[in-house]
C-alpha positions in Angstrom: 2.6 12.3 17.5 6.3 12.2 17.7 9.4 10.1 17.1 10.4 8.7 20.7 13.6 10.0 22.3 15.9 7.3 21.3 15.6 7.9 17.7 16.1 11.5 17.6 19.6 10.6 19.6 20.7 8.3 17.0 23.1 9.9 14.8 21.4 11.3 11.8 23.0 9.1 9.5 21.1 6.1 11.2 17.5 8.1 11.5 18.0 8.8 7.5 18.7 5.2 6.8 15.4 4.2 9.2 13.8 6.9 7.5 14.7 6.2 3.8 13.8 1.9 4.8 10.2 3.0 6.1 9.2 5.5 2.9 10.4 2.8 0.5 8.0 0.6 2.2 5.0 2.8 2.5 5.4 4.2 -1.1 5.5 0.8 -2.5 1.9 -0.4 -0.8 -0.9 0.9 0.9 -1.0 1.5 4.6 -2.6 -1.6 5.7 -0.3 -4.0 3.4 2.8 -2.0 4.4 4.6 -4.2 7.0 6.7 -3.0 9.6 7.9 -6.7 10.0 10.0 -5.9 6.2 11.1 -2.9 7.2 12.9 -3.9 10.3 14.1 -6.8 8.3 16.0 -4.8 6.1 17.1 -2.4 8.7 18.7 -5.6 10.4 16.7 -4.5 13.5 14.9 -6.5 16.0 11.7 -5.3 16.5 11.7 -4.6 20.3 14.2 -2.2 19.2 12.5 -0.3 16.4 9.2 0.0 18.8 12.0 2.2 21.1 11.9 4.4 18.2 8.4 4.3 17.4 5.3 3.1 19.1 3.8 1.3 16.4 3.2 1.9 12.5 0.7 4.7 13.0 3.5 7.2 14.7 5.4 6.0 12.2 3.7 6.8 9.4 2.1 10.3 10.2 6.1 11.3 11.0 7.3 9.9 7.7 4.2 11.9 6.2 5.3 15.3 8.0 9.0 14.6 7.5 7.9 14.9 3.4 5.9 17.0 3.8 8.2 20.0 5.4 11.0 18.4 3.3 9.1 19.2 -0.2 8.3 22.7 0.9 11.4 23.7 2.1 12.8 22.9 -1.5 9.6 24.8 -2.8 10.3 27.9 -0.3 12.4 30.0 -2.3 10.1 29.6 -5.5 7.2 30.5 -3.1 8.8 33.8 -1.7 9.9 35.0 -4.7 7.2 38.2 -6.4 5.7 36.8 -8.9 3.6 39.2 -11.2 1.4 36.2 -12.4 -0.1 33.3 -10.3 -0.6 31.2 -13.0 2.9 31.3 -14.4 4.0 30.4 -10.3 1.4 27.5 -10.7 3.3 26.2 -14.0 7.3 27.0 -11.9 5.5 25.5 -8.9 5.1 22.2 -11.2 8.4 22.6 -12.5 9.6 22.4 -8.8 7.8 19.2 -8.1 9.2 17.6 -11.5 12.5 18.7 -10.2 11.6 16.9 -7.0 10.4 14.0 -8.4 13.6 13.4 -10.4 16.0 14.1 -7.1 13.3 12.0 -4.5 11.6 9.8 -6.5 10.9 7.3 -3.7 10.1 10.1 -1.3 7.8 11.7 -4.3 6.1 8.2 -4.9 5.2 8.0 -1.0 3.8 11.6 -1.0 2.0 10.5 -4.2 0.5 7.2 -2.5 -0.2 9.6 0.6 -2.4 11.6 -1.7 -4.5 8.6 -2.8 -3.9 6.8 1.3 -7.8 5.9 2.1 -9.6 7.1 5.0 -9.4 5.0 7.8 -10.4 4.5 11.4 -6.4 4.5 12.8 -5.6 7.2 10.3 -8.5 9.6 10.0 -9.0 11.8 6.8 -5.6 12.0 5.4 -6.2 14.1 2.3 -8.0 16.7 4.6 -4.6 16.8 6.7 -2.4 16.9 3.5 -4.7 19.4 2.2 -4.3 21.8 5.3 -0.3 21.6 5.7 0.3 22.3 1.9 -2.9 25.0 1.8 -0.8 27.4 3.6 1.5 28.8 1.9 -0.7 29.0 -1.1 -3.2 30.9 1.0 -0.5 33.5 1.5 0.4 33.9 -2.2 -3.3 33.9 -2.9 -4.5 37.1 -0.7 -1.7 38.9 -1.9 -2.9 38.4 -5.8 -6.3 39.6 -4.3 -5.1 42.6 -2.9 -2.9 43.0 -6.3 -6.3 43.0 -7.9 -4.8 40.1 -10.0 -7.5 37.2 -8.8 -11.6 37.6 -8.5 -12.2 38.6 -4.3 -15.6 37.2 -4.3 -14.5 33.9 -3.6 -12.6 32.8 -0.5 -8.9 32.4 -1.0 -9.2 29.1 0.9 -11.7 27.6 -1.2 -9.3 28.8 -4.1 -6.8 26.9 -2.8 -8.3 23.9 -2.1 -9.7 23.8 -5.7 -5.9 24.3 -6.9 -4.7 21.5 -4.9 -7.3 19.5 -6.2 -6.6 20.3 -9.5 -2.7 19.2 -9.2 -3.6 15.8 -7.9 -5.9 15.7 -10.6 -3.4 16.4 -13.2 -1.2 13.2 -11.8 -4.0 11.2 -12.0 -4.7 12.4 -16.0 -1.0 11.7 -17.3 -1.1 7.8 -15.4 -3.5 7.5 -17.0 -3.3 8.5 -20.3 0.8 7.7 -20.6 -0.4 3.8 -18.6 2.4 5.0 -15.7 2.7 2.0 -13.3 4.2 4.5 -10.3 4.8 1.8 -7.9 7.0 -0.2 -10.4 8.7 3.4 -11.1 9.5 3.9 -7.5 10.6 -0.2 -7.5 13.1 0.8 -10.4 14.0 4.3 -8.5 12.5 5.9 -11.5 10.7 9.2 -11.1 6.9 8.4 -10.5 6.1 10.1 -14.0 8.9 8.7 -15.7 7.8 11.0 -18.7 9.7 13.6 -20.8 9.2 16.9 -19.4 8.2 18.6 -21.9 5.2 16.7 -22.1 4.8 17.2 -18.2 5.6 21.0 -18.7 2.4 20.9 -21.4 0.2 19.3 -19.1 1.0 21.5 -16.2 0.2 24.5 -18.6 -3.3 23.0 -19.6 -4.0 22.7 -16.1 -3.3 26.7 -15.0 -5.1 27.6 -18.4 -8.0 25.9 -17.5 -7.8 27.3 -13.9 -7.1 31.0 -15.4 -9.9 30.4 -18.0 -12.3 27.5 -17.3 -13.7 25.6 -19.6 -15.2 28.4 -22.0 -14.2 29.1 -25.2 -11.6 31.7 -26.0 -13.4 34.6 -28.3 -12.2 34.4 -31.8 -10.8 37.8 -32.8 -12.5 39.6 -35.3 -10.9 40.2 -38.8 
């Protein structure tokens, strides 16, 4: 589902304000409670108008979701492409990246955050399973390659690794709200990052997380001496 015709002719000044309007909205509440009523308000829009743009909240949505989408990766691509001799360290730069994100796009971070958490629904279907699939890509690719390297087990599928990895990073959003009490919707209402913690707390989080990953949940062996 597209953007109709009349908003990709409006200059791209006016689509980014339409566009920056809408993710406030949606990062700020769920999808049901998000009103497209407030965002034409603040647009200064009649609503006749805005439906020439988009056919309902729907469209809207699931372009604002791929609009995020493609803009977070592209600002991950270059760490992506780069060789990396260990995947683990990528998975800590990777989480660098999305701190560095967070702190340039905090709104836009906060809707992709709320996107993450977004329930299943009849209009929408099984968002996380369609998040899931446009950011397993690329990770896929990185992921064979540490096979072939000999770097990562090969008796596991590279997709189910990635799926667990993913998993894993939304998981490690969820630990530090809730241990640090981060309110991200009143983050994103303040323009604050939506972990509005020091990074070097973030940084020791992240590096739990690929330990764990690397190493499960057994016990390192104590050297003898």
């Amino acid at each position: 589902m597209f953007a109709e015709q009349t908003f990709l002719n409006l200059p791209v000044k006016r689509q980014q304000a339409i566009i920056n309007t809408a993710v406030e909205e949606f990062a700020l509440k769920e999808y049901e409670s998000a009103s497209l009523s407030t965002i034409v308000q603040k647009l200064g829009l009649a609503k006749g108008s805005f439906y020439r743009y988009f056919r309902n909240k729907e469209i809207l949505y699931r372009y604002l979701m791929n609009y995020a989408i493609e803009f977070r990766l592209e600002k991950e691509k270059d760490l992506l492409q780069e060789p990396v001799k260990d995947f683990f360290d990528l998975l800590i730069e990777n989480f660098k990246a999305k701190i560095k994100f967070d702190l340039e796009y905090p709104v836009l971070s906060g809707f992709l955050y709320n996107v993450a958490h977004e329930k299943n629904s009849d209009e929408l279907g099984n968002i996380q399973e369609y998040v899931t699939m446009k950011m397993m890509n690329p990770l896929i690719r990185i992921l064979k390659e540490k096979i072939r390297q000999g770097q990562i087990r090969d008796d596991i599928s590279p997709e189910l690794m990635a799926v667990h990895v993913l998993q894993v990073q939304h998981a490690l959003y969820d630990y530090l709200s809730l241990i640090y009490r981060i309110d991200f919707r009143k983050n994103i209402k303040k323009k604050k990052p939506v972990l509005s913690l020091p990074e070097d707390e973030i940084l020791k989080a992240a590096t739990g997380f690929a330990l764990l990953l690397k190493n499960g949940l057994t016990a390192p062996k104590k050297k003898r001496g």
